[in-house]
SELOBA-639871 format. One line per field, with one value per residue (C-alpha): residue in three letters; chain; x, y, z. Coordinates in nm, 4 decimals. Each point is the difference from the previous one (the first is absolute). Example, Ala and Ser with C-alpha at 12.3 -4.5 7.8 and 13.67 -1.06 7.14 Angstrom:
BEGIN
code c(ALA|SER) .
unit c(A|A) .
px c(1.2300|0.1370) .
py c(-0.4500|0.3440) .
pz c(0.7800|-0.0660) .
END
This chain:
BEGIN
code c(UNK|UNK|UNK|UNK|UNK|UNK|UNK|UNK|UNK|UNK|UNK|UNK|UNK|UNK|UNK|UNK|UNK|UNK|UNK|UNK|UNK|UNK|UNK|UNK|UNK|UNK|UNK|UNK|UNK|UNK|UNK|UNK|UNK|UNK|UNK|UNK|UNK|UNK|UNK|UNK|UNK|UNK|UNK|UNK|UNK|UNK|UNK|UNK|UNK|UNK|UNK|UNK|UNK|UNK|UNK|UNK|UNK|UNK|UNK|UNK|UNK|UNK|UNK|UNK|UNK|UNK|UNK|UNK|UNK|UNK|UNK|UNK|UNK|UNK|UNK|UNK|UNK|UNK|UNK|UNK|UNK|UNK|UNK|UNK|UNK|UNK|UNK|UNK|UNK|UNK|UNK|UNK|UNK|UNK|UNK|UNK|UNK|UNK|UNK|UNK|UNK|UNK|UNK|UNK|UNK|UNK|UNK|UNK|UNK|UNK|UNK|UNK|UNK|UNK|UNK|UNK|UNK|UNK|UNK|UNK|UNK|UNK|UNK|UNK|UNK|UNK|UNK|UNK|UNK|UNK|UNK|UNK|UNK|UNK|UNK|UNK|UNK|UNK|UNK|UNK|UNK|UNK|UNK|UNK|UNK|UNK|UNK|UNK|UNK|UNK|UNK|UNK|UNK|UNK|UNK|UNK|UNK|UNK|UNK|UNK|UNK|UNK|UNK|UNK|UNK|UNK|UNK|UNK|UNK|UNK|UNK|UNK|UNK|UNK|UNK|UNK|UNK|UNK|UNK|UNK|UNK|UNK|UNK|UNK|UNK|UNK|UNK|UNK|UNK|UNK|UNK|UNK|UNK|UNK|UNK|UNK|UNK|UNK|UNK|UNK|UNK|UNK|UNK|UNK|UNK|UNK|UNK|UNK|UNK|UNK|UNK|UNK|UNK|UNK|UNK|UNK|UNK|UNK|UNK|UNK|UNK|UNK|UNK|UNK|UNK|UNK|UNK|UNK|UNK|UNK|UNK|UNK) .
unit c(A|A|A|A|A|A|A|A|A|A|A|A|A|A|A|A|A|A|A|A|A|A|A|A|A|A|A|A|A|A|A|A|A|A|A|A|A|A|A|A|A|A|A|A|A|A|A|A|A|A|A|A|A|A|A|A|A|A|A|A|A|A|A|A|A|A|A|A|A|A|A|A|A|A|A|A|A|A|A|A|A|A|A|A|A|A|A|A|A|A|A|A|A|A|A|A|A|A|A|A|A|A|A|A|A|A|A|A|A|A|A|A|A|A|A|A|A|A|A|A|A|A|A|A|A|A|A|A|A|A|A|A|A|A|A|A|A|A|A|A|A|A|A|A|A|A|A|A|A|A|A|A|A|A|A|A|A|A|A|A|A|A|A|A|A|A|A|A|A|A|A|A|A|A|A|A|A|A|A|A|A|A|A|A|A|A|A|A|A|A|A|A|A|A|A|A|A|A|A|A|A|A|A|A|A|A|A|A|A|A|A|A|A|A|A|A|A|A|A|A|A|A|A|A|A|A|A|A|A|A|A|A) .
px c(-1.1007|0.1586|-0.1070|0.1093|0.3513|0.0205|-0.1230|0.2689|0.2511|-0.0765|0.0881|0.2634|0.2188|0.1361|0.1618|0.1566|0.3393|0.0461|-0.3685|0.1132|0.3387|-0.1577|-0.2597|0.2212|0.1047|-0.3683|-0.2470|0.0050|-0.1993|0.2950|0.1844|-0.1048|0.1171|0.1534|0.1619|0.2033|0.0705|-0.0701|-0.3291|-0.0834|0.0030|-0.2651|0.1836|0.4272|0.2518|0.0959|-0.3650|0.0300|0.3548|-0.1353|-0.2820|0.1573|0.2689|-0.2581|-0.1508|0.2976|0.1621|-0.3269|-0.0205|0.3077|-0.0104|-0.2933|0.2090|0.2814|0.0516|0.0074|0.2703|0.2425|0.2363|0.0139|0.0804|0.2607|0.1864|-0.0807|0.0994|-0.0466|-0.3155|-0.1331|0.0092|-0.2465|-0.2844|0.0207|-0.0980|-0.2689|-0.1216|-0.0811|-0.1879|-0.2690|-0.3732|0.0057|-0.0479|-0.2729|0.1194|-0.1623|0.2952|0.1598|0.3657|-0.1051|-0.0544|0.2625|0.1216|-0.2678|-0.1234|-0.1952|-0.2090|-0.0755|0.1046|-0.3422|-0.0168|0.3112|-0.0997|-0.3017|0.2150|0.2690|-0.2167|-0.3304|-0.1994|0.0907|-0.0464|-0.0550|-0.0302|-0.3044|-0.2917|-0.2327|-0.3939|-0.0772|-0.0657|0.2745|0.2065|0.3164|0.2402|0.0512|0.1209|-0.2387|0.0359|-0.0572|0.0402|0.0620|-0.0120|0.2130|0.1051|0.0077|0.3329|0.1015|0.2450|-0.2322|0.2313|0.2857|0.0406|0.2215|0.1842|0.2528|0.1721|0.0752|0.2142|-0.0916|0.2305|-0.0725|-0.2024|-0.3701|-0.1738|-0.0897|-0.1015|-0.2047|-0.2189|-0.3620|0.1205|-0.1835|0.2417|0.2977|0.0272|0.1538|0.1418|0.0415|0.3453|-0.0674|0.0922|-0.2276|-0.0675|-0.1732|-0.2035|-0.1290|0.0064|-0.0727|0.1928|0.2726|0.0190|0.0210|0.2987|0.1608|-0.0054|0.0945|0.3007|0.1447|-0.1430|0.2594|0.2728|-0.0147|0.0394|0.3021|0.0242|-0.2915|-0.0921|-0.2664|-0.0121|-0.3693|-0.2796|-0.1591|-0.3223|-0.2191|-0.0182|-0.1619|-0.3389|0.2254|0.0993|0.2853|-0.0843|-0.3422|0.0993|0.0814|-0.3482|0.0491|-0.0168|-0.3810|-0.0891|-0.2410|0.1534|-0.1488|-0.2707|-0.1450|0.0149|0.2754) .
py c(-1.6823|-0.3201|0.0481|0.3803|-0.1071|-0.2459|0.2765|0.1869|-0.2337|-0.1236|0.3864|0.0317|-0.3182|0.0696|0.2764|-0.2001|-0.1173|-0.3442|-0.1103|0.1148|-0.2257|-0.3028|0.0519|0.0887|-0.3161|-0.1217|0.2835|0.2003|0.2564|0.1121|0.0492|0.1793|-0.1712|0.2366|-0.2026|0.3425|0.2582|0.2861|-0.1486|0.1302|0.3625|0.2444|0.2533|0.0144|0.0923|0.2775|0.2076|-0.0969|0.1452|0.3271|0.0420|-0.0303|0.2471|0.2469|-0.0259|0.0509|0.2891|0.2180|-0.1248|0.1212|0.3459|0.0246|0.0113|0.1603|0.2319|-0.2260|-0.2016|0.2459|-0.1152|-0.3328|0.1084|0.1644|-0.3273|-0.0522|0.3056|-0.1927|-0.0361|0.2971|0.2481|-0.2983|0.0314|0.3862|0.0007|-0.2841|0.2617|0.2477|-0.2258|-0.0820|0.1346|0.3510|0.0184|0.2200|0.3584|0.0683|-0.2280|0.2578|0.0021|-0.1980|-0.3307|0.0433|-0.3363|-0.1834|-0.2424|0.1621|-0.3120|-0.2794|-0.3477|-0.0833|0.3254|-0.0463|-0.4213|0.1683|0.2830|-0.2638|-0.3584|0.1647|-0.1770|0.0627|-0.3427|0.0004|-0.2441|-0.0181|-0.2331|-0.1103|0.1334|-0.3974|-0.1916|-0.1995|0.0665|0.1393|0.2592|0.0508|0.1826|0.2269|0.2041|0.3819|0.1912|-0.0326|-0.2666|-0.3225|-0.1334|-0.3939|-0.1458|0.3026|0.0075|0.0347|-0.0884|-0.1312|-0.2674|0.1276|-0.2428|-0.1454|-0.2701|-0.3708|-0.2510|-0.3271|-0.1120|0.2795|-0.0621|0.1663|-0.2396|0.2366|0.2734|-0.2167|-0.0633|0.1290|0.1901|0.0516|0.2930|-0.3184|0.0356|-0.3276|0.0580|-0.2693|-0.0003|-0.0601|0.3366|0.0892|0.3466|0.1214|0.2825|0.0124|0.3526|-0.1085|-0.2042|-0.1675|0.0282|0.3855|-0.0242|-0.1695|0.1750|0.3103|-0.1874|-0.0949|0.3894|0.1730|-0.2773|0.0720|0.3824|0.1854|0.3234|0.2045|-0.2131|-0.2734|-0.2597|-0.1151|0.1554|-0.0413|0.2285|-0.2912|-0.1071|0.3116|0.2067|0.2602|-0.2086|0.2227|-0.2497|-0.0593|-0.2979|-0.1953|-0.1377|-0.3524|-0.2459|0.1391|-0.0705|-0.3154|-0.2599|-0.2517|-0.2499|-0.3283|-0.1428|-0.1109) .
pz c(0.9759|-0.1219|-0.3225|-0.0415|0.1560|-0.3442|-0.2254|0.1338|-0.0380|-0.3456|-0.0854|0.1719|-0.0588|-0.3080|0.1539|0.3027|-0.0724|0.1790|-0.1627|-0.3447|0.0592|0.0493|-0.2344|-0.2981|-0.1508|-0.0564|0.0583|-0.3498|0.1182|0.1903|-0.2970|-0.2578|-0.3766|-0.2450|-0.2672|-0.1280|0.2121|-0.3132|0.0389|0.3875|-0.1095|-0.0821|0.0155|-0.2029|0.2695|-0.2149|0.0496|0.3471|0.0213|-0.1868|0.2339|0.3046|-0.0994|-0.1437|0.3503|0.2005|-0.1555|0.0156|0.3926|0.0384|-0.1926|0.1666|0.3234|-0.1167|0.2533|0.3096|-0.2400|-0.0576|0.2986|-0.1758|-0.3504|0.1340|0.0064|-0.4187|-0.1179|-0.3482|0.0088|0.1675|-0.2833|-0.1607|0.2742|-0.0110|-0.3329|0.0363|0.2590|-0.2712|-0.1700|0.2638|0.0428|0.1151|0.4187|0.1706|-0.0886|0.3440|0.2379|0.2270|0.0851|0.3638|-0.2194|-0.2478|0.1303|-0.0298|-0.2290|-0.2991|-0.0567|0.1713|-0.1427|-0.0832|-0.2620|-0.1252|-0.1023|-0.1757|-0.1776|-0.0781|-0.0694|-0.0844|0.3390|0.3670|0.2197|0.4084|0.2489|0.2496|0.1790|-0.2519|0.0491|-0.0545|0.3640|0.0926|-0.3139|0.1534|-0.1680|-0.3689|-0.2589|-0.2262|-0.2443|0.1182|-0.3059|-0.3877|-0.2080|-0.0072|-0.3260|-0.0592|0.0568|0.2397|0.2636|0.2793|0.3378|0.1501|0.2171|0.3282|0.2241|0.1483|-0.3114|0.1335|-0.1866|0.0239|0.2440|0.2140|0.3105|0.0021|0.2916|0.2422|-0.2613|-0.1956|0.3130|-0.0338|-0.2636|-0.3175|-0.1613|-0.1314|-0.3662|-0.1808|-0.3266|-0.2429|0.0168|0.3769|0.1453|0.2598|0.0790|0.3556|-0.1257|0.4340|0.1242|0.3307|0.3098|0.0184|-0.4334|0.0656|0.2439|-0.2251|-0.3065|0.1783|0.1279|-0.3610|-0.1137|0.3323|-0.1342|-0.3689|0.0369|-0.0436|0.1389|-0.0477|-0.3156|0.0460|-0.1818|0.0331|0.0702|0.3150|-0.0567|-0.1149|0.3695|0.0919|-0.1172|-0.1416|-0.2957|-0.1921|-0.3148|-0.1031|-0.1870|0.2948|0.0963|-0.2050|0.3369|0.0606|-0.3623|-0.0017|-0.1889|0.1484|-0.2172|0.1006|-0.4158|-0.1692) .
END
């Protein structure tokens, strides 16, 4: 028992925030070294940028009629997404007027008509191996845009104690952002909190689908993605 207990915390530690304060000034492998920042990145923030926009606006067409009550407050834009409508793959000629109103595809289809693969999240068939991320249909290209990591963002001089407690889901950048990518306790409550604060009106200004099995965005599966090695 003793011995799973360590196992368990030698995983986990790097991800507890009091342990990865004291360690930081002489444990390097609590740091990772990046002598130019240019240098961290697979992928340019520019293709990112493009993807992620790509993906987006055919979400949204996609649910274009459950949206009209919010264009109504950007009248400039909403001649734009009626004519991105136009442009989308043909529905099922055989929707009757009862489901006008409801989505044509579902997120998944519309990643794989938009990225060329459609992601999902589930239990792995492997004993013990937890939830991941696979690959459901298409074909990913290397140096895709695969996810998104969802979360609530923490400056450094933020507080994150209690969250980080048996908590595997903390992200730390290298700038030393962390990001709690939890969609469970008390990490849930709180990103909901900031999600009610930040809205205005009946615009949100996060979304808060990723904490749920009806994810709205496909993308946003990155926290379950195994990152996780035991070399350098």
């Amino acid at each position: 028992m003793l011995r799973a207990l360590r196992r368990r915390w030698e995983a986990y530690k790097y991800r507890f925030v009091p342990w990865i304060a004291l360690n930081l000034g002489h444990k390097r492998r609590t740091l990772r070294f990046v002598p130019e920042g240019s240098k961290d990145k697979t992928v340019s923030d520019e293709d990112v940028l493009q993807t992620l926009l790509k993906t987006f606006t055919a979400l949204f067409v996609n649910d274009l009629r459950r949206q009209t009550f919010l264009l109504s407050f950007l009248p400039n834009v909403k001649s734009k997404y009626l004519d991105l409508q136009k442009a989308q793959p043909e529905a099922n000629q055989t929707i009757d007027d009862s489901r006008q109103n409801q989505i044509i595809f579902s997120p998944e289809d519309v990643l794989l008509h938009t990225l060329g693969f459609s992601i999902t999240r589930r239990h792995s068939s492997l004993i013990s191996a937890g939830t991941g991320v696979f690959v459901t249909k298409g074909f990913v290209p290397k140096g895709a845009v695969v996810s998104m990591y969802p979360g609530t963002v923490y400056e450094k001089y933020e507080p994150i104690f209690f969250q980080s407690i048996g908590n595997p889901f903390i992200f730390r950048c290298i700038d030393g952002v962390l990001i709690d990518g939890n969609d469970k306790g008390i990490s849930k409550v709180i990103y909901r909190s900031c999600s009610k604060r930040d809205q205005i009106g009946p615009l949100k200004m996060s979304d808060v689908f990723w904490l749920t099995t009806g994810l709205q965005n496909p993308l946003a599966v990155g926290q379950y993605v195994n990152n996780c090695s035991p070399g350098p």
